[in-house]
C-alpha positions as a Markdown table, in Angstrom:
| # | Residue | x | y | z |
|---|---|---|---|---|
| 1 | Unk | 6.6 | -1.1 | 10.6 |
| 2 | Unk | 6.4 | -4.9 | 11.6 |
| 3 | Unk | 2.8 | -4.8 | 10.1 |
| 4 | Unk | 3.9 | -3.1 | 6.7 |
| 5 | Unk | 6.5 | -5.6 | 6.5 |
| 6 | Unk | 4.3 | -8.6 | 7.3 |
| 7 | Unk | 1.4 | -7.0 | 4.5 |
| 8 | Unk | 4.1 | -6.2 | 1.9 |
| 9 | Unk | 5.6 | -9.9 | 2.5 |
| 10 | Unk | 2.0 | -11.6 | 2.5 |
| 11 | Unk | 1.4 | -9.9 | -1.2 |
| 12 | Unk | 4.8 | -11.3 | -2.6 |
| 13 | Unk | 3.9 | -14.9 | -2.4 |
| 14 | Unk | 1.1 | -14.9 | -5.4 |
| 15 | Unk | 4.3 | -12.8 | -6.9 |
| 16 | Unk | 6.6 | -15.7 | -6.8 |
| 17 | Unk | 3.8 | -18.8 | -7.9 |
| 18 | Unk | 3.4 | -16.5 | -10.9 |
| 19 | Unk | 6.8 | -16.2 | -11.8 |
| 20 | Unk | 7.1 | -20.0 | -11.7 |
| 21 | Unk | 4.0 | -20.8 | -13.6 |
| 22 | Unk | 5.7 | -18.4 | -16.2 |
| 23 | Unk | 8.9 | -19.3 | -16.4 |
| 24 | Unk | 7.3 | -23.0 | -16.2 |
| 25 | Unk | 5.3 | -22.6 | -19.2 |
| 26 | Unk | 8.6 | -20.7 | -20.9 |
| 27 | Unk | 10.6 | -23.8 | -20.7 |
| 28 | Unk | 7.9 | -26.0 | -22.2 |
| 29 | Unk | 7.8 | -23.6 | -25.8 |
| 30 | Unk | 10.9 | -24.3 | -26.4 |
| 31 | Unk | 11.7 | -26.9 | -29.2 |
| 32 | Unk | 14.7 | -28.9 | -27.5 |
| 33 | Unk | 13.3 | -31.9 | -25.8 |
| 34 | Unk | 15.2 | -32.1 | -22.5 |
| 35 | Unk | 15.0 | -36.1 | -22.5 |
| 36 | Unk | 16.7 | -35.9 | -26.0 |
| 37 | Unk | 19.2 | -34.1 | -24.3 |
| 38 | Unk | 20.0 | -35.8 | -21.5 |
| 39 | Unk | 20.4 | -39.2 | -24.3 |
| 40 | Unk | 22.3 | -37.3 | -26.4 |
| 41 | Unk | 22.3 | -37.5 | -30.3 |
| 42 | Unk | 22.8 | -41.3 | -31.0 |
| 43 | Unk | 19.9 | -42.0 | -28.2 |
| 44 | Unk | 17.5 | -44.6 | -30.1 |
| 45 | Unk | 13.7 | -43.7 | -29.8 |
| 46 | Unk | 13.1 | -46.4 | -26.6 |
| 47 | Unk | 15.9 | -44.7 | -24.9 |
| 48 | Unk | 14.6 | -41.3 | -24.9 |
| 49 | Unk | 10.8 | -42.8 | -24.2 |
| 50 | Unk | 12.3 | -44.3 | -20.9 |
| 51 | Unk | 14.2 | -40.9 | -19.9 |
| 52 | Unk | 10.6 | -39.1 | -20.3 |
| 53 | Unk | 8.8 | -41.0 | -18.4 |
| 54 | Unk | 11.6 | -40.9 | -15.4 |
| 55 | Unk | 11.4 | -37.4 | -15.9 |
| 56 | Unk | 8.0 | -37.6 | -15.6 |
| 57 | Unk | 7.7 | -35.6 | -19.1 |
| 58 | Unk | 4.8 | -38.1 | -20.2 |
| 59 | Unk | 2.7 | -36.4 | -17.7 |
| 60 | Unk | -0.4 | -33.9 | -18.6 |
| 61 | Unk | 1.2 | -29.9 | -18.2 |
| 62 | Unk | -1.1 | -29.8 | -15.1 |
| 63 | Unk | 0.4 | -32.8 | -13.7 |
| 64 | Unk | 4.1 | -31.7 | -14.4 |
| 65 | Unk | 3.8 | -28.2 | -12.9 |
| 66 | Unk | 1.8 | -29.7 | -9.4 |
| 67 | Unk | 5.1 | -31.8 | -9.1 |
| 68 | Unk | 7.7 | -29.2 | -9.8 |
| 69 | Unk | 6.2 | -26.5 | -7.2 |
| 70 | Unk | 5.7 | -30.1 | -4.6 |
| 71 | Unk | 9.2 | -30.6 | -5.0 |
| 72 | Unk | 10.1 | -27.3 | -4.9 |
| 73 | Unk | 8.6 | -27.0 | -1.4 |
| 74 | Unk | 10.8 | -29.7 | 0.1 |
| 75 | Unk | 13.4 | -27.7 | -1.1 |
| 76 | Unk | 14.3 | -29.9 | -4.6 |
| 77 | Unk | 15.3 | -28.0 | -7.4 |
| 78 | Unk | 15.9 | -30.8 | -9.4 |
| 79 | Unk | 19.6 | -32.1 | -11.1 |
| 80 | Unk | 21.1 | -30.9 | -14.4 |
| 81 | Unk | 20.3 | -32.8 | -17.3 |
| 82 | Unk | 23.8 | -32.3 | -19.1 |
| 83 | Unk | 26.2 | -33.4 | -15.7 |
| 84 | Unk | 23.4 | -34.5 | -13.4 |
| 85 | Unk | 24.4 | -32.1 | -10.2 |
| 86 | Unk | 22.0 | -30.8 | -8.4 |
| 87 | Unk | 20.7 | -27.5 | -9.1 |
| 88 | Unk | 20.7 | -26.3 | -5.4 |
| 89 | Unk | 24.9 | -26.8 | -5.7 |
| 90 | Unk | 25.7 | -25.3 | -9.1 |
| 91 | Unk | 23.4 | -22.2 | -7.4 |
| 92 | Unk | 24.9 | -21.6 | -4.2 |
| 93 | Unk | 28.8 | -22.0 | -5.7 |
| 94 | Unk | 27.1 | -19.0 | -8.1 |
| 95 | Unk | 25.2 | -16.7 | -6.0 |
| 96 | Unk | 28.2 | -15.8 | -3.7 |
| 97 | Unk | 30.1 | -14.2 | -6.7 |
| 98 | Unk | 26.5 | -12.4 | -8.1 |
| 99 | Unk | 26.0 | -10.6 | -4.9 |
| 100 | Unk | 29.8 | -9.9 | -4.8 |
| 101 | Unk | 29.4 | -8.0 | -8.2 |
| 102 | Unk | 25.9 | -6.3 | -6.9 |
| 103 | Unk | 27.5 | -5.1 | -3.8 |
| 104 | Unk | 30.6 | -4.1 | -5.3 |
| 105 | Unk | 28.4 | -1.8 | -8.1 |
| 106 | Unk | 26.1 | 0.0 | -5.9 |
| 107 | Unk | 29.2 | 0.6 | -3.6 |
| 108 | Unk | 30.3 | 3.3 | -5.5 |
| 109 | Unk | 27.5 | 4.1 | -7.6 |
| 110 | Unk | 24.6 | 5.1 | -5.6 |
| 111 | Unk | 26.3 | 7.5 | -3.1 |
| 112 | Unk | 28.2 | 8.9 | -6.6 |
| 113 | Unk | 24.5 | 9.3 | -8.5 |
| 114 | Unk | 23.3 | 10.7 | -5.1 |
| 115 | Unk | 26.1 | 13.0 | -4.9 |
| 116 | Unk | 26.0 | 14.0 | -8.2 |
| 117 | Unk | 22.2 | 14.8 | -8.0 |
| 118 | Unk | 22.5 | 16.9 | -5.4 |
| 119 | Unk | 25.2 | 18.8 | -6.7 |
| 120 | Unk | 23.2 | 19.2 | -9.7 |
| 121 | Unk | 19.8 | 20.5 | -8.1 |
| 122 | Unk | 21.7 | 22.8 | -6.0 |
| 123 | Unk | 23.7 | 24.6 | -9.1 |
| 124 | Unk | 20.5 | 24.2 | -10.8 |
| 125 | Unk | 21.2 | 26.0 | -14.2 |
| 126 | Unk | 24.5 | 26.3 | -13.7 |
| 127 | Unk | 27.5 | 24.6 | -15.7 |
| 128 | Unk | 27.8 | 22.1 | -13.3 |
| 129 | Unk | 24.3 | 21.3 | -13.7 |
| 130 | Unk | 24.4 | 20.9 | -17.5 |
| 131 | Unk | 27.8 | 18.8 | -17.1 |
| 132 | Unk | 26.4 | 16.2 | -14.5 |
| 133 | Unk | 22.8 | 15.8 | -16.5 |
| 134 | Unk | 24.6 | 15.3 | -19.9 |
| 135 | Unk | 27.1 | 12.5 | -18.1 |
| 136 | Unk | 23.7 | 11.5 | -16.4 |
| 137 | Unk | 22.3 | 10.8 | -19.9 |
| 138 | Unk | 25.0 | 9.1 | -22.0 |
| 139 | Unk | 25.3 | 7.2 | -19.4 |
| 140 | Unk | 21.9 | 5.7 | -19.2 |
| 141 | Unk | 22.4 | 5.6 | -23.2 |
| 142 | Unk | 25.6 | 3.8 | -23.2 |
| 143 | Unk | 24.4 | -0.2 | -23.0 |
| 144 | Unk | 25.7 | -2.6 | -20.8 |
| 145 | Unk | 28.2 | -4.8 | -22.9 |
| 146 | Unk | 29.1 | -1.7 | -25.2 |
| 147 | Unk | 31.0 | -0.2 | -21.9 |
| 148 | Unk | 32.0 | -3.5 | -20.9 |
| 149 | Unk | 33.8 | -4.1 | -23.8 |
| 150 | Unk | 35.5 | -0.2 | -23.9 |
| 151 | Unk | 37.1 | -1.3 | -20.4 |
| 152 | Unk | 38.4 | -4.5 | -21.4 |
| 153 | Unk | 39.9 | -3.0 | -24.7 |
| 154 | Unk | 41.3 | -0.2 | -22.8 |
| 155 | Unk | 41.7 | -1.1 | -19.5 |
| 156 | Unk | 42.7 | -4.4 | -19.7 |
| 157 | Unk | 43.7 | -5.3 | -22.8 |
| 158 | Unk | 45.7 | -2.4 | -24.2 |
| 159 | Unk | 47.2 | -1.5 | -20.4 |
| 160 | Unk | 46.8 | -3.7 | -18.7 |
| 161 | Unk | 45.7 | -2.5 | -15.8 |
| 162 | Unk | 43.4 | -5.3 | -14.3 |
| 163 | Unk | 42.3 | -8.4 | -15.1 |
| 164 | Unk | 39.5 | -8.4 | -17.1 |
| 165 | Unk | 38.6 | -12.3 | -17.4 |
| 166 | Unk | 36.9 | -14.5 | -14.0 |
| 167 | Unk | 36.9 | -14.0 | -10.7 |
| 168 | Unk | 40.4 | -13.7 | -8.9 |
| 169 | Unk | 39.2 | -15.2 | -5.5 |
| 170 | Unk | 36.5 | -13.9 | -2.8 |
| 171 | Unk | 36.1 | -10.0 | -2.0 |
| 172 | Unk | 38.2 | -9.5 | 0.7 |
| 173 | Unk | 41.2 | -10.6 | -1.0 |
| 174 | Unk | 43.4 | -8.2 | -2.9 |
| 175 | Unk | 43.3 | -10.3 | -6.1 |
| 176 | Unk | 39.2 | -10.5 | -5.8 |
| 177 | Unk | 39.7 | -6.9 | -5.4 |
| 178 | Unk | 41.6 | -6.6 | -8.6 |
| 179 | Unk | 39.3 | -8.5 | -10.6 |
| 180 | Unk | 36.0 | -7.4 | -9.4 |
| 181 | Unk | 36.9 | -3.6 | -10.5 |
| 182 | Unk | 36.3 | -4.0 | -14.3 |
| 183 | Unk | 32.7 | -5.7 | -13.8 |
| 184 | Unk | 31.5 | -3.3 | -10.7 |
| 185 | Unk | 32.1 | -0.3 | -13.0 |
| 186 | Unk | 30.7 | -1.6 | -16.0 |
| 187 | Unk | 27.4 | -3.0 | -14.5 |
| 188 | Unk | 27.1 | 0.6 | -12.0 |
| 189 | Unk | 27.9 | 2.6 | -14.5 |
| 190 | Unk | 24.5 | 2.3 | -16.1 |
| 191 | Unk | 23.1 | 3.2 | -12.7 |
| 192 | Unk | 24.5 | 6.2 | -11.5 |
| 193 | Unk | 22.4 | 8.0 | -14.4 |
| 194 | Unk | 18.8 | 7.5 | -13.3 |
| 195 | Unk | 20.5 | 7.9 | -9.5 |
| 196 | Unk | 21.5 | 11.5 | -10.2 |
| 197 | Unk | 18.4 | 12.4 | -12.2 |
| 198 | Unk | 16.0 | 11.4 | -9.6 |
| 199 | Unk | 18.7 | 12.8 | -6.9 |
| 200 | Unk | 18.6 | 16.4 | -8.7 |
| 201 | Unk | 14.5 | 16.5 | -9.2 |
| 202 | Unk | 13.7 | 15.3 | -5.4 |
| 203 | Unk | 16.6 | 18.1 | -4.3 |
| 204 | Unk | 15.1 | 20.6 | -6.7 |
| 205 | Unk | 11.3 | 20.2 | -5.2 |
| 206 | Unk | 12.6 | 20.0 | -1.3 |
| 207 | Unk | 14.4 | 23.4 | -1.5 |
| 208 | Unk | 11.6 | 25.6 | -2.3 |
| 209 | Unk | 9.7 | 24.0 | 0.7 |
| 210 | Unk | 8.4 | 26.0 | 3.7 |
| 211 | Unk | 10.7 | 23.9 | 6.3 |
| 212 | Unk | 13.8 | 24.7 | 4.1 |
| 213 | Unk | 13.2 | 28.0 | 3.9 |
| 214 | Unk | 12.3 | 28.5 | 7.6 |
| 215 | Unk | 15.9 | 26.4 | 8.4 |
| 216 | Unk | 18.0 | 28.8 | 6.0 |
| 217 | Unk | 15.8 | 31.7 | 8.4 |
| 218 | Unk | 17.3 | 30.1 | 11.4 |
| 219 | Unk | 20.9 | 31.0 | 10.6 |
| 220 | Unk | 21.5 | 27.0 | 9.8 |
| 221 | Unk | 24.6 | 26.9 | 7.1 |
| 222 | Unk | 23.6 | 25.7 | 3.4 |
| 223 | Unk | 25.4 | 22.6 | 4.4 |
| 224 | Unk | 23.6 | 21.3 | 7.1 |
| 225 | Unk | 20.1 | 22.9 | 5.5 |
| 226 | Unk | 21.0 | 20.5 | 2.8 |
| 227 | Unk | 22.2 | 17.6 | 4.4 |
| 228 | Unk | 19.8 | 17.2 | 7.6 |
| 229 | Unk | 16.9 | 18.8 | 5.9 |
| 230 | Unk | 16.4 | 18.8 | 1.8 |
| 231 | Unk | 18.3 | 15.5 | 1.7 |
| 232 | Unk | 16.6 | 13.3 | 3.9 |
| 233 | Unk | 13.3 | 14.3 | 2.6 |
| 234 | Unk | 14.0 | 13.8 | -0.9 |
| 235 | Unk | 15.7 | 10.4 | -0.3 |
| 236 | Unk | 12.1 | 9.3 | -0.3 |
| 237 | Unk | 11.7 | 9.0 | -4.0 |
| 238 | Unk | 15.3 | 8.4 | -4.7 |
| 239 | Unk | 14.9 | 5.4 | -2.6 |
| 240 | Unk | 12.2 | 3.9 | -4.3 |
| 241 | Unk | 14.1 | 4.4 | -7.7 |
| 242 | Unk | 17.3 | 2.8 | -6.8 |
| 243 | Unk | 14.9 | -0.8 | -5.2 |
| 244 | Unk | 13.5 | -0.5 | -8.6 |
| 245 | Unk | 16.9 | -0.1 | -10.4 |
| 246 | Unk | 18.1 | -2.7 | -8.5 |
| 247 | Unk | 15.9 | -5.2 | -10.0 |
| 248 | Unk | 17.0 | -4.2 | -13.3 |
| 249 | Unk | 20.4 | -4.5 | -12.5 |
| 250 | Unk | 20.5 | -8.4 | -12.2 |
| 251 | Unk | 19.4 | -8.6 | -15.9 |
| 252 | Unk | 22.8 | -6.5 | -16.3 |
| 253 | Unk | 24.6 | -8.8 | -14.2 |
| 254 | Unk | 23.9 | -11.3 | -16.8 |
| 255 | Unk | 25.2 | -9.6 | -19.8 |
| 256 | Unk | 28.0 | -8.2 | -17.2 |
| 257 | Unk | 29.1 | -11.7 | -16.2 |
| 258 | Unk | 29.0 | -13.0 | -19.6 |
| 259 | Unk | 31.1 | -10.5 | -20.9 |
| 260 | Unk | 33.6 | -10.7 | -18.1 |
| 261 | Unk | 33.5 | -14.6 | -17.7 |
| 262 | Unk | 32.2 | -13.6 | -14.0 |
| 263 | Unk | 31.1 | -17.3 | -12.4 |
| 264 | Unk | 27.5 | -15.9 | -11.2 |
| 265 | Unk | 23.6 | -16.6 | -11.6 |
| 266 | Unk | 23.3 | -14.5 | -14.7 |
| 267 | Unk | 26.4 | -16.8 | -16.6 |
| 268 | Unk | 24.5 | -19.8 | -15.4 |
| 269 | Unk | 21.5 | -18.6 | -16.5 |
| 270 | Unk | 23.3 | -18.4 | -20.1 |
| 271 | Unk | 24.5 | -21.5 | -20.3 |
| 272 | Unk | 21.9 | -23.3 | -19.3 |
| 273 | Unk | 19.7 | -21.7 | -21.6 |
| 274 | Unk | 22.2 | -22.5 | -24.4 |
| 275 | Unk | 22.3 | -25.8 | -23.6 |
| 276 | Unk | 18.4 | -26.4 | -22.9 |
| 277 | Unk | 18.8 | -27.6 | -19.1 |
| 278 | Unk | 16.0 | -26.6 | -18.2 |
| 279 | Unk | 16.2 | -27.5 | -14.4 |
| 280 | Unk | 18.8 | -25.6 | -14.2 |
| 281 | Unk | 17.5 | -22.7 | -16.2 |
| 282 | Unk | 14.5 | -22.9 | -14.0 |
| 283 | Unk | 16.5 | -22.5 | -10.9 |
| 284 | Unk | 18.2 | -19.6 | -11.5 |
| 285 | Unk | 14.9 | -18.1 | -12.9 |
| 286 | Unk | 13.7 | -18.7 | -9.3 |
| 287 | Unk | 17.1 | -17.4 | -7.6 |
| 288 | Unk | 16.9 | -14.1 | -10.1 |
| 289 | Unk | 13.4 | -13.1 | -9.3 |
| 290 | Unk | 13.0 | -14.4 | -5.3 |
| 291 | Unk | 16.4 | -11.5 | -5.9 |
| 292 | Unk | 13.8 | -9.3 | -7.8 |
| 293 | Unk | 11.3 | -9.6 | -4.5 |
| 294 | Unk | 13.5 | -9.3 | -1.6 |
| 295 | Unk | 14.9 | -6.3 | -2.8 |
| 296 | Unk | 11.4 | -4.2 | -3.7 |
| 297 | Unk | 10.3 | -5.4 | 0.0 |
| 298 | Unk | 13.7 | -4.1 | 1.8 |
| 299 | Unk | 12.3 | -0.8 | -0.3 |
| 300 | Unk | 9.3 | -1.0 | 0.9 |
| 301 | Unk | 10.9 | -1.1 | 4.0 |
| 302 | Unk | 12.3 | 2.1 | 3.6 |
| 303 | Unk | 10.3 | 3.8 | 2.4 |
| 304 | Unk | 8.2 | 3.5 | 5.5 |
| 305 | Unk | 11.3 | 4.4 | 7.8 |
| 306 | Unk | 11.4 | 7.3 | 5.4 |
| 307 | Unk | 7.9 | 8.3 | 4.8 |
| 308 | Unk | 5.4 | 8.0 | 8.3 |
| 309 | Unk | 2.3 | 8.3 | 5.8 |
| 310 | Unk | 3.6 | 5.3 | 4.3 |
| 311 | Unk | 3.1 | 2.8 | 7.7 |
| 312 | Unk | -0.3 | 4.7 | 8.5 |
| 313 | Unk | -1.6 | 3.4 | 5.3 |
């Protein structure tokens, strides 16, 4: 297991120096000049020339990414060019409320998708089954900000239910409770779908295998036979599906915490893009897929707890 790990860690690294050569090369196509933005509008020409050069934007492209990944090593993300913090700051006061809103989404929505698939593959053909597979598909249809708007029309606006704007305070208050609800449901709504489709075709193959039907022969109720033996094996794909759906989910969590005014990594992503600082942009670039990484190696993980062929490999 230790050696999977090790393997699967060893391959992410070229992972990671290509996301930053891209997203390094991103930042340098687009037509703001960050030393015109940092001057601002009434900057004259000499001003600007002196703010690229202490930037070090006079430097070849070669030249300019060698520094950024040396600084990056020592742990400097740079500073903001529009209020001069430091990246590393505005990122950790914004990656506590992202994983807030990622933990609070797959809270209810993967053991709902994985209920729901079940259910589904064990009714197979059934009303039940039709039900669960046309809510599966509107809601993978229903996009991200559409639903998020419906709730705050609804559920916050016209009844006022919850708040529907910011974050109310940390996760284990009653208030960060309250306003945490509208945002987890939008951005896991989209993920239950694909949970519960993969749930119901994994159930669907492990039931008509040998060991099933030898447990069912062994006077084992359909509970447990489903539970202890078609479950566990089909939580192999199912497991792989939700590491990938994970990574999609934080480009959700940016169109999630933009429309809710949520004060995470995706919302800082936004604004700094906006306002072309491109430190900043560049940092949570970094924070978003290092995210992206860790969470397809913890399923990697798995899957080799899961799947002994997997680790022999």
């Amino acid at each position: 297991m230790l050696r999977h790990a090790l393997h699967r860690l060893v391959l992410a690294v070229p992972v990671m120096f290509g996301v930053l050569l891209i997203g390094f090369l991103l930042m340098q196509v687009v037509p703001t000049d960050p030393a015109t933005v940092r001057a601002g509008p009434s900057a004259t020409p000499d001003v600007i020339a002196e703010i690229r050069a202490d930037l070090g934007l006079d430097e070849p492209l070669y030249v300019q990414f060698s520094l950024y990944v040396w600084r990056l090593m020592h742990g400097d993300l740079g500073a903001s060019i529009i209020n001069n913090v430091p990246v590393s700051q505005e990122l950790g006061a914004t990656i506590g409320p992202t994983l807030e809103l990622m933990f609070a989404s797959l809270f209810w929505s993967i053991p709902l998708g994985i209920l729901l698939g079940t259910l589904a593959g064990y009714w197979r053909g059934t009303l039940i089954d039709r039900f669960i597979m046309a809510l599966s598909v509107g809601g993978v249809s229903v996009p991200v900000f559409f639903l998020g708007l419906v709730l705050i029309w609804f559920v916050g606006f016209q009844w006022q239910w919850l708040p529907f704007t910011g974050r109310g305070g940390p996760l284990w208050t009653m208030d960060g409770i309250r306003s945490i609800i509208l945002p987890a449901v939008t951005l896991g709504g989209v993920f239950v779908g694909p949970v519960a489709r993969m749930t119901r075709t994994a159930v669907l193959d492990v039931l008509s295998a040998d060991h099933v039907r030898t447990a069912r022969a062994k006077g084992l109720t359909e509970t447990l036979v489903v539970r202890r033996h078609a479950l566990r094996n089909a939580m192999v794909p199912v497991i792989t599906l939700i590491g990938l759906q994970i990574g999609f989910l934080l480009g959700g969590a940016v169109v999630t915490e933009t429309v809710f005014s949520w004060p995470g990594v995706g919302r800082l992503a936004v604004g700094a893009i906006l306002s072309s600082d491109f430190p900043m942009a560049q940092g949570t670039i970094i924070v978003l897929s290092m995210g992206f990484i860790v969470v397809n190696l913890i399923v990697d993980v798995l899957y080799a707890a899961l799947d002994p062929r997997v680790r022999a490999a």
